[in-house]
C-alpha positions in Angstrom: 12.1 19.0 178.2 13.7 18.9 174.4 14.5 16.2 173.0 17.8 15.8 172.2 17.6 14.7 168.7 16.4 18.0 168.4 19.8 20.1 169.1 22.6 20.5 167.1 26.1 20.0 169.3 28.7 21.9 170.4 31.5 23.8 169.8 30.3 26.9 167.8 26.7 27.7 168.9 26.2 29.9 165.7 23.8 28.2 164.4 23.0 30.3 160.8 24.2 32.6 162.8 28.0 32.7 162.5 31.3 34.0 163.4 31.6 37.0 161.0 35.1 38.2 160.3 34.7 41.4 159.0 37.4 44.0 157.6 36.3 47.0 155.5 35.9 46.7 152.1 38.8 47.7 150.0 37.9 50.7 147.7 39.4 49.1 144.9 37.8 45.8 145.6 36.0 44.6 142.8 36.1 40.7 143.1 33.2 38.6 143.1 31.0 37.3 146.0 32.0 33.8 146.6 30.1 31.1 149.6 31.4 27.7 150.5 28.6 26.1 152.0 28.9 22.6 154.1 26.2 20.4 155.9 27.2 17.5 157.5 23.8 15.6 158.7 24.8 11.6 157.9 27.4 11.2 160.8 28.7 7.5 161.1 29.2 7.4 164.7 26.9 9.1 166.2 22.7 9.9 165.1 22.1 12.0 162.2 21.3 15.5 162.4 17.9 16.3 160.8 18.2 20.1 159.4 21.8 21.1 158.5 21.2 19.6 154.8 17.9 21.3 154.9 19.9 24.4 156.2 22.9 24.4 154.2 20.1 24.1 151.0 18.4 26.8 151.7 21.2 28.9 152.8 22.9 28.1 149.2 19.7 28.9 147.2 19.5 32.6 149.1 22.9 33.4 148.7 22.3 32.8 145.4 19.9 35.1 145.2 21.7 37.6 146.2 24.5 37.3 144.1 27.0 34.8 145.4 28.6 32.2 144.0 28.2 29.7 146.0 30.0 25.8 146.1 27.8 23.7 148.2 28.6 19.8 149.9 26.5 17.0 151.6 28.6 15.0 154.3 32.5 15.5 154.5 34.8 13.7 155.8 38.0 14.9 157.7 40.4 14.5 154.5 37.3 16.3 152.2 36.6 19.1 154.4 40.6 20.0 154.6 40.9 20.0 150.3 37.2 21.5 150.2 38.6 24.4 152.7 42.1 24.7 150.8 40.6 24.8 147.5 37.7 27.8 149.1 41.0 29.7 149.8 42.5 30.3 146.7 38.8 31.0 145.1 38.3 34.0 148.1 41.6 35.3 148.3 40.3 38.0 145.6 37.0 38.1 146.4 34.5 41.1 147.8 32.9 38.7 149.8 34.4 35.7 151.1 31.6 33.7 153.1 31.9 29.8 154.4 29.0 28.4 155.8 29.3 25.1 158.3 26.2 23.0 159.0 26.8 20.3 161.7 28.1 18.8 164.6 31.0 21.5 166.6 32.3 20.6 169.3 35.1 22.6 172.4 37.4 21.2 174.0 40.0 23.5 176.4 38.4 26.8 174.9 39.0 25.5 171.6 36.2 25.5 169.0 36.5 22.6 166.5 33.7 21.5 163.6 33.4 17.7 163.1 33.5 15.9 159.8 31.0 13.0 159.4 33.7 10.1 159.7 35.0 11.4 163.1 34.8 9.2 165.9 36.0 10.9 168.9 36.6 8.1 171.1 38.3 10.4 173.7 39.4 14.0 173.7 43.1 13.4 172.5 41.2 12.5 169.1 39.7 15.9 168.4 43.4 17.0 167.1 43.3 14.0 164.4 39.5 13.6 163.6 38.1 17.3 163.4 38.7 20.5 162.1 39.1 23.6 164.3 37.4 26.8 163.6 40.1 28.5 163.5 41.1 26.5 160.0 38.4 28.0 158.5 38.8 31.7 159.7 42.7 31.6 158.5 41.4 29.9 154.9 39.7 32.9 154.3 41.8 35.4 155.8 44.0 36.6 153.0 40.5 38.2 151.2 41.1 41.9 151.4 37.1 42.2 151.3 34.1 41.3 153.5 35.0 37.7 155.6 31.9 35.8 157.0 32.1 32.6 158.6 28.7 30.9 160.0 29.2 28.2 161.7 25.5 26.4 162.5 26.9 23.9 164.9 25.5 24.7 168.4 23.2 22.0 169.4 23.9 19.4 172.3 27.0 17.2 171.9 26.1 13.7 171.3 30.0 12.4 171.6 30.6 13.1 175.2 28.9 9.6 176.3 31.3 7.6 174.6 34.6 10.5 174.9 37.1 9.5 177.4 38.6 12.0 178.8 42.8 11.9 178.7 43.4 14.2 181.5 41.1 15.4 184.5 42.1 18.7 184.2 41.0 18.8 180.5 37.9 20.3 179.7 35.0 19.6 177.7 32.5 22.1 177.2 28.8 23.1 177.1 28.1 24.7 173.5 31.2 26.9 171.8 33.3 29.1 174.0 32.8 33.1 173.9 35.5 34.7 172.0 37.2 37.9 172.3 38.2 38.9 168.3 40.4 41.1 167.4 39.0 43.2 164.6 36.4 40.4 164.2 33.0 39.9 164.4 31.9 36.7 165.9 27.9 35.8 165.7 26.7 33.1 167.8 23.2 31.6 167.6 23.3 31.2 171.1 25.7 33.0 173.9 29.1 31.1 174.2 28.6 28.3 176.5 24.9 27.7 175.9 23.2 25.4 173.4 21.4 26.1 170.1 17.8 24.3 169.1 18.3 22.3 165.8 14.2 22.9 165.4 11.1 20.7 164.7 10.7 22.1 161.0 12.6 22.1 158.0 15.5 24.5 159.4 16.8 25.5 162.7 15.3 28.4 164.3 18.4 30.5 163.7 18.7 29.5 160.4 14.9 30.4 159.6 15.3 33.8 160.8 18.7 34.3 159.1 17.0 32.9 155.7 13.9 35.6 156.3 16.1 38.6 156.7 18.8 37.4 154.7 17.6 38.5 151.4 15.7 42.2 152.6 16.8 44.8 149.9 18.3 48.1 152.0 18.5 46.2 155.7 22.0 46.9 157.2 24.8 44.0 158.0 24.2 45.1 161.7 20.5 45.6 162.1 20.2 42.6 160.2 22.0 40.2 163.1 19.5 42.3 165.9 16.8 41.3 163.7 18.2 37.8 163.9 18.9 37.6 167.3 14.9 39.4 168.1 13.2 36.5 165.7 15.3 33.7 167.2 14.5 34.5 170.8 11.3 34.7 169.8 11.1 31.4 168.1 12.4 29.6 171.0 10.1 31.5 173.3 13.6 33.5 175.1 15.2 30.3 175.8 18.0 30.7 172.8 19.3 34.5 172.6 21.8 34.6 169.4 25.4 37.3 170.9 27.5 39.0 168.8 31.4 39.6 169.9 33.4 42.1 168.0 32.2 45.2 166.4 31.3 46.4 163.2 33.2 49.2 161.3 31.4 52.3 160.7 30.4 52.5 157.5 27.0 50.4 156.1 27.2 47.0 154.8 24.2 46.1 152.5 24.3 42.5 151.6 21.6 43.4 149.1 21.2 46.9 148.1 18.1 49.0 148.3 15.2 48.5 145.5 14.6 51.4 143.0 11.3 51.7 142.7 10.8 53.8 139.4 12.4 51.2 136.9 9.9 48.0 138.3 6.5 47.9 136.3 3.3 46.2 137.2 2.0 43.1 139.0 0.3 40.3 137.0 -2.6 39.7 139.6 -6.1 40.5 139.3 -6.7 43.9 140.9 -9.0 43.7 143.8 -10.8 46.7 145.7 -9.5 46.5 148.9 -7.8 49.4 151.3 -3.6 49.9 150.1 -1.1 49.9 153.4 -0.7 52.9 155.2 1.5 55.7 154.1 4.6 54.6 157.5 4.2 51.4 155.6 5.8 51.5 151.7 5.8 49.3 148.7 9.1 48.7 149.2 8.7 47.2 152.6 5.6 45.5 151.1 7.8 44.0 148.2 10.4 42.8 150.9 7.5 41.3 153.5 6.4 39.5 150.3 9.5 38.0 149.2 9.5 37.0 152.7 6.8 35.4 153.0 6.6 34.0 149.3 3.5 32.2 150.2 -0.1 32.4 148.0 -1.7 34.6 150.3 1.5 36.1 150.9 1.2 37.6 147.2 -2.2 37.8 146.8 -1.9 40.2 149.9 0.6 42.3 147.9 -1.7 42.7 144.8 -4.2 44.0 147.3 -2.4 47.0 148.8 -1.0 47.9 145.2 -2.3 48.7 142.1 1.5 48.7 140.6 4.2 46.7 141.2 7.5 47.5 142.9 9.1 43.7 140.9 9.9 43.0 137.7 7.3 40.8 136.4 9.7 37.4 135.5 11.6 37.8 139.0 8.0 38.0 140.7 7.2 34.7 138.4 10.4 32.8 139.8 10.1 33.7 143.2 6.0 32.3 143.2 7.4 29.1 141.5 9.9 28.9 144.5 6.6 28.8 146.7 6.8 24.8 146.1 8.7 22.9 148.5 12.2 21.7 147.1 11.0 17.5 148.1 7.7 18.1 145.9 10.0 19.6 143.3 12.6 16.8 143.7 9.7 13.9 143.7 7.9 15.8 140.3 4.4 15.4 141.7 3.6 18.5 140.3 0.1 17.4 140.1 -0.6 18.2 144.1 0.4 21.8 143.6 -1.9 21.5 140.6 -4.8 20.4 142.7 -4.6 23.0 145.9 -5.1 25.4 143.3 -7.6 24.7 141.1 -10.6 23.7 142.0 -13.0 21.7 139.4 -13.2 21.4 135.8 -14.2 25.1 135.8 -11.2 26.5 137.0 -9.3 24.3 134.5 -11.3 25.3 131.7 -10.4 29.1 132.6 -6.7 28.0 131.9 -7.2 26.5 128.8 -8.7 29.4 127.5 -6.5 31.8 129.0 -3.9 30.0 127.3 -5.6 29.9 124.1 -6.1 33.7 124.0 -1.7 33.6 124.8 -1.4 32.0 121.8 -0.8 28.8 123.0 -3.2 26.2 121.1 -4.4 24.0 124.2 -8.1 23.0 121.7 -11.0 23.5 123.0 -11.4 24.3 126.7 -12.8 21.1 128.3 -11.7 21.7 132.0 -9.6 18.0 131.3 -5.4 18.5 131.5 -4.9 16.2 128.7 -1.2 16.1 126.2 -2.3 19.0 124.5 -2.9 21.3 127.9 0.1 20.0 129.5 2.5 21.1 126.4 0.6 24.8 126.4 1.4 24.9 129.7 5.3 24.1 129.7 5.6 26.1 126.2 4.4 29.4 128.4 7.0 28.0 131.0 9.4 28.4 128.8 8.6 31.9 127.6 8.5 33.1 131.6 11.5 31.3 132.0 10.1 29.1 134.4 10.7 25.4 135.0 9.2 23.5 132.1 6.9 21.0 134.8 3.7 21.5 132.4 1.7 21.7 135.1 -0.1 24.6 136.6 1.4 26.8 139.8 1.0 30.2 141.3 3.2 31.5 138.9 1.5 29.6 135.8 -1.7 31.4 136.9 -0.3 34.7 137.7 1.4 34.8 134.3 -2.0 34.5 132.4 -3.8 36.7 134.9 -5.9 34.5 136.9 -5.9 34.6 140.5 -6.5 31.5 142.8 -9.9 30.9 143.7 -10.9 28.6 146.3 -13.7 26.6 146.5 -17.8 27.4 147.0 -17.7 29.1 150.3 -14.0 29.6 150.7 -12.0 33.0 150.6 -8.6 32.0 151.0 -6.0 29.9 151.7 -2.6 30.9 152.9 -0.4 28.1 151.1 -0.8 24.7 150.1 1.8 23.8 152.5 2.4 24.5 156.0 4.7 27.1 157.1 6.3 29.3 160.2 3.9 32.6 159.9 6.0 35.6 159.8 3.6 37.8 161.8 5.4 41.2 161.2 5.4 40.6 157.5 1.9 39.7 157.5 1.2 43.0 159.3 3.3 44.6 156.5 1.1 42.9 153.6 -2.1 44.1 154.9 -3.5 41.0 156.8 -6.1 41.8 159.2 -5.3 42.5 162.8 -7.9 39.6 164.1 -5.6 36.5 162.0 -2.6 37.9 162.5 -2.8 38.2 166.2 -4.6 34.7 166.2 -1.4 33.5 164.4 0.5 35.0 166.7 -1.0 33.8 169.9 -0.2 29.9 168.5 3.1 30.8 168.3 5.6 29.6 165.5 4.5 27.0 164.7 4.2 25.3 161.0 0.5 25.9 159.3 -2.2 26.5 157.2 -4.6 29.0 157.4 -8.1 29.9 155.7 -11.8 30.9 155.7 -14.5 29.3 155.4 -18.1 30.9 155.5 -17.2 33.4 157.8 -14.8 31.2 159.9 -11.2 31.0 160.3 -9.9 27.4 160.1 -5.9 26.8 160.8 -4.7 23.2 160.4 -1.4 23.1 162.8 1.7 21.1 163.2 1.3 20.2 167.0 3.3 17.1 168.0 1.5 16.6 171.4 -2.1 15.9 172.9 -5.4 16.6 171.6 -6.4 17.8 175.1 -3.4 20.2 175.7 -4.1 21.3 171.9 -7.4 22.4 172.4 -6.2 24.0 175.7 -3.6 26.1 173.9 -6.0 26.8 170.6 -8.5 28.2 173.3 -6.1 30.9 175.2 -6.2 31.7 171.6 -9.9 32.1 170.6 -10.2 29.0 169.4 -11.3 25.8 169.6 -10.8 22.1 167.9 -12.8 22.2 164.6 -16.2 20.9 164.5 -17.1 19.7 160.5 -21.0 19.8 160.5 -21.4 19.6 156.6 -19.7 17.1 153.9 -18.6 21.0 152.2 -16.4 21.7 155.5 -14.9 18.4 155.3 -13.8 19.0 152.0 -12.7 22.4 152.5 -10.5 21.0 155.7 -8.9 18.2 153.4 -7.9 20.5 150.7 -5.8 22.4 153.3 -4.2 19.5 154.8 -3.9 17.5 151.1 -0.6 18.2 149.9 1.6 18.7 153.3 3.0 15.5 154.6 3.8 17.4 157.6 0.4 16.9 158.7 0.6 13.1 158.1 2.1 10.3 159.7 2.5 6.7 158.0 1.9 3.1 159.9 1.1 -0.4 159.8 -0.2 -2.9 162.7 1.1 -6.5 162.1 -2.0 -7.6 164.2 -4.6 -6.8 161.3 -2.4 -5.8 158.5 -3.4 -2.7 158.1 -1.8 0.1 156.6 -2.9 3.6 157.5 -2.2 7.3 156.6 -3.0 9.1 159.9 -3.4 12.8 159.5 -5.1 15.8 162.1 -7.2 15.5 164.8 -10.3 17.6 165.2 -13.3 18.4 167.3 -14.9 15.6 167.3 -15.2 13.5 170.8 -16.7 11.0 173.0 -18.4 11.9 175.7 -16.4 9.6 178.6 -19.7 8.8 180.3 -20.7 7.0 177.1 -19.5 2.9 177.0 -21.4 2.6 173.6 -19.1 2.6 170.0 -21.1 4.8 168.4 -23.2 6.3 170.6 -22.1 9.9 173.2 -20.5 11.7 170.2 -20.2 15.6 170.3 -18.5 18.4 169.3 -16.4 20.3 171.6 -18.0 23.4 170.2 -21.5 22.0 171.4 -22.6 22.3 167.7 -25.1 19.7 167.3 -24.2 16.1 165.8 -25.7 16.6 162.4 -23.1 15.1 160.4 -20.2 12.2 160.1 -17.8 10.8 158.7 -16.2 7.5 159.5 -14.4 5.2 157.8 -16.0 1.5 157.3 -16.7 0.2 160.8 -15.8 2.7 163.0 -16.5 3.8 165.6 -15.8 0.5 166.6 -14.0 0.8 170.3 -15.8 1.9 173.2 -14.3 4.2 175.7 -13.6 1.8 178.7 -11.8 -0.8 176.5 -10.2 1.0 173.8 -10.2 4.4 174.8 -10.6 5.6 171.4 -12.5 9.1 172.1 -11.4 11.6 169.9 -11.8 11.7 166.1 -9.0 12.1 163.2 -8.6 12.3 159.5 -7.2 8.6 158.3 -6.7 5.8 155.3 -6.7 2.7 156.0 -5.8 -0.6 153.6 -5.2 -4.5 154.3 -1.7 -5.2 153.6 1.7 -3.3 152.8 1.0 -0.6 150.4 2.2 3.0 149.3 0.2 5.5 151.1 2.2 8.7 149.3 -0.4 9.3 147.0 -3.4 8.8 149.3 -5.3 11.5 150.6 -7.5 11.2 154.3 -10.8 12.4 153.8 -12.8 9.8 155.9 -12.6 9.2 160.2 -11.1 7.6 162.5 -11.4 7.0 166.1 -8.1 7.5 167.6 -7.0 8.0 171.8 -5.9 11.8 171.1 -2.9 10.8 173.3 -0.8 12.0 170.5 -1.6 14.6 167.7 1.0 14.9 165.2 -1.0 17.7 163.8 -4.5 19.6 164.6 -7.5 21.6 162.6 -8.4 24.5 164.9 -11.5 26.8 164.3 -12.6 30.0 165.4 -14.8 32.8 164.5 -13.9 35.8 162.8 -15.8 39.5 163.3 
């Protein structure tokens, strides 16, 4: 059973995924491409919504990408979404592509569709007319364009207004989802069929939005194969409960929303070179380029120097889009210095900066392996020649811009991301990943995490949300098993990949002993049930012997029959109220395993 916090209401069940009103494009069309994008997540009367401002972000920054200009607001209510909309209209009555995207609550009512603005009440169903907007607004706003018309409308997920809606007439009715439409020389995209509900997700975006956001940008990939690709990734994601429908048709010709790469005017990649096998000749650079962009993750790139000597990107393109690799809230926040810190590792690394900068020509002194004033203004002054955001602080694309590729630490061959994501398991396939991770990956399923090696095995640190038990039954259908850390080296590796993701962290305080703690994964490490003593019946699932811990102060301190503390965690703790942001797990904690917010898996790779 889903929670349902974690579905988006109503009316228009096209989550990303939209109602697309589509007329062929005027020869003589030469007009801009123009987006209005909305997400409404702060609603007064009724529980937030957690993703459409994440959506209706990320939504903005790829259209952006590809060449729209886009007008983006947070939270409108009814009197701003009706200017917002009237003032869209005049901008896309010239435009090649007129395209309004809707993040939020949707509602029907009597086979009409309507969208609701964040002051709306809805006390009973006469109030729809007077509190919301209907769809069909939105379609008629941008109607007069003589080009391309999309409307998405990401407002599918359960209706949280019908348990205080009176109802004005029995024979009035309220439905389930957005009603199926029959357009005329339209094409309507739902992210779910009409009458069905949408999942808002347990990420940052909704799964329809995620897959429209990872086919959104692919150079060459047809308007319609691009919505089947949609509708394949979204099923998928939901595991075949939510099937994305399109209504209408297509015309005949090909609509590109980006056009296919030219190989022969891109020159070469900034990463090291490595000696490694390229794709396959069914498998091209250009579809290596796209699966990168995709996946737009560090192993996602360093995959891509692999398989090819040259590049298919221009080199300050391939810069921005590594700099995108960190999370908007890290780049909101400035705490640069976490990015910084997944990615060098001791003063060594550092001091290979400083004297890659100095042979760029930017005078950092002497190389020292310390990120003092001096390093931190070589730093932003190559920034600025790259074009990049001046942080002064190392990334991906800092490194890749003066040649040095990632290394990870003593024993270590990689690590996907310093954050968790949603593995893209085709594009990995496409990048060259091996056929043993990639089908590990894919046997978890979609959800968020980080992967890596470490002397010889595969470690994957996962966004779970449920018990340690049903964890490590799922992790073994897989190959896998709970991690066991046997060596002060594997603990460190297993924090480093967990460090600078919140996702994998949860924040508390217990009145009783005014404690503060920072709770993060859960692991391998158990109590044996037959063992009463605090300390003593401790093992690894793995039946790797006991030949290393780490505890915090005083723990173990519960037995099993009282406390039922038997399974083992990463955790901070620290008397009294205090900021925990900054604080990073690296000791354990005996914790019931009755709830994992997140897990480290391990298995062995051939």
């Amino acid at each position: 059973m889903i929670p349902e916090s974690k579905w988006r209401s109503g009316a228009c069940c096209l989550l990303v995924g939209c109602l697309l009103l589509i007329v062929p494009l005027a020869a003589e069309a030469k007009g801009e491409r123009v987006a209005l994008v909305i997400g409404n997540s702060a609603y007064q009367y009724v529980p937030d919504l957690r993703n459409p401002a994440n959506d209706a972000e990320d939504i903005s920054k790829a259209l952006q990408r590809i060449g729209f200009v886009v007008t983006q607001h947070q939270n409108l209510n009814y009197t701003d979404m009706r200017i917002t909309l009237r003032d869209f209209a005049e901008a896309a009555a010239n435009a090649e592509v007129a395209l309004v995207y809707f993040a939020g609550h949707g509602i029907e009512i009597e086979n009409t569709n309507y969208l609701i603005p964040v002051n709306a009440a809805l006390k009973s169903d006469r109030d729809v007319e007077f509190e919301a907007i209907r769809l069909d607004t939105i379609v008629n706003a941008i109607a007069g364009s003589s080009g391309l018309k999309i409307v998405i409308v990401d407002a599918c997920r359960n209706n949280p207004f019908l348990a205080q809606m009176k109802k004005a007439s029995n024979t009035r009715s309220i439905g389930r989802g957005l009603a199926a439409v029959e357009p005329g020389g339209v094409v309507v995209g739902y992210a779910a069929r009409g009458g069905t509900l949408a999942q808002d997700g347990d990420g940052r975006n909704s799964p329809y939005a995620q897959a429209f956001l990872e086919h959104v940008e692919q150079p060459g990939l047809e308007l319609g194969k691009l919505f089947r690709k949609v509708r394949d990734r979204v099923f998928a994601l939901t595991d075949g409960y939510q099937e994305p429908f399109v209504y209408g048709s297509l015309p005949g010709e090909d609509i590109f929303l980006v056009p296919k790469v030219e190989q022969a005017a891109l020159p070469a990649l900034g990463l090291q070179e490595l000696d490694v096998p390229v794709l396959q000749p069914q498998e091209t650079r250009e579809d290596a380029l796209a699966a990168a962009m995709k996946v737009n993750t560090v192993r996602g790139w360093d995959l891509f120097a692999r398989s090819h000597r040259t590049a298919t990107l221009s080199e300050p393109e391939m810069l921005k889009r590594m700099a995108q690799i960190t999370p908007a809230w890290i780049r909101k926040s400035g705490r640069f210095d976490e990015i910084e810190a997944a990615l060098l590792q001791g003063p060594s690394q550092k001091k290979e900066v400083q004297q890659s900068l100095n042979n760029a020509g930017f005078d950092v002194g002497a190389p020292d392996g310390v990120f003092g004033p001096r390093t931190r203004s070589g730093i932003k002054a190559l920034q600025a020649k790259l074009g990049l955001e001046q942080t002064g602080y190392a990334d991906l694309a800092v490194l890749s811009g003066l040649g040095i590729r990632p290394q990870a630490e003593d024993g270590a061959n990689f690590i996907s991301n310093p954050f968790a994501v949603r593995q893209n398991i085709s594009e990995l396939e496409v990048l060259g990943e091996s056929e043993e991770v990639t089908q590990i990956l894919g046997c978890l399923g979609l959800r968020k995490s980080v992967y890596g090696t470490f002397r010889g095995n595969l470690y994957i640190a996962l966004v779970y949300s449920g018990s340690v038990q049903s964890a490590r039954s799922e992790a073994q259908k897989c190959g896998l098993d709970l991690a066991a850390i046997t060596s002060a080296a594997e603990n460190a590796f297993i924090v480093r990949m967990i460090s600078s993701d919140p996702d994998f962290f949860e924040m508390g305080y217990d009145s009783k002993t005014k404690i503060s703690y920072k709770a993060g994964p859960y692991f391998g490490f158990r109590k044996d049930p037959k063992e009463d003593g605090a300390i003593i019946g401790w093992r690894w699932f793995s039946g790797e012997p006991v030949s290393y811990t780490n505890w915090l102060p005083s723990k173990p301190n519960r037995t099993h029959g009282k406390g039922n503390k038997s399974f083992a965690q990463f955790q901070y703790e620290a008397r009294g109220r205090r900021d925990l942001d900054d604080v990073i797990p690296t000791k354990w904690f005996d914790g019931s395993g009755w709830y994992a917010r997140s897990v480290v898996l391990e298995g062995s790779l051939k």
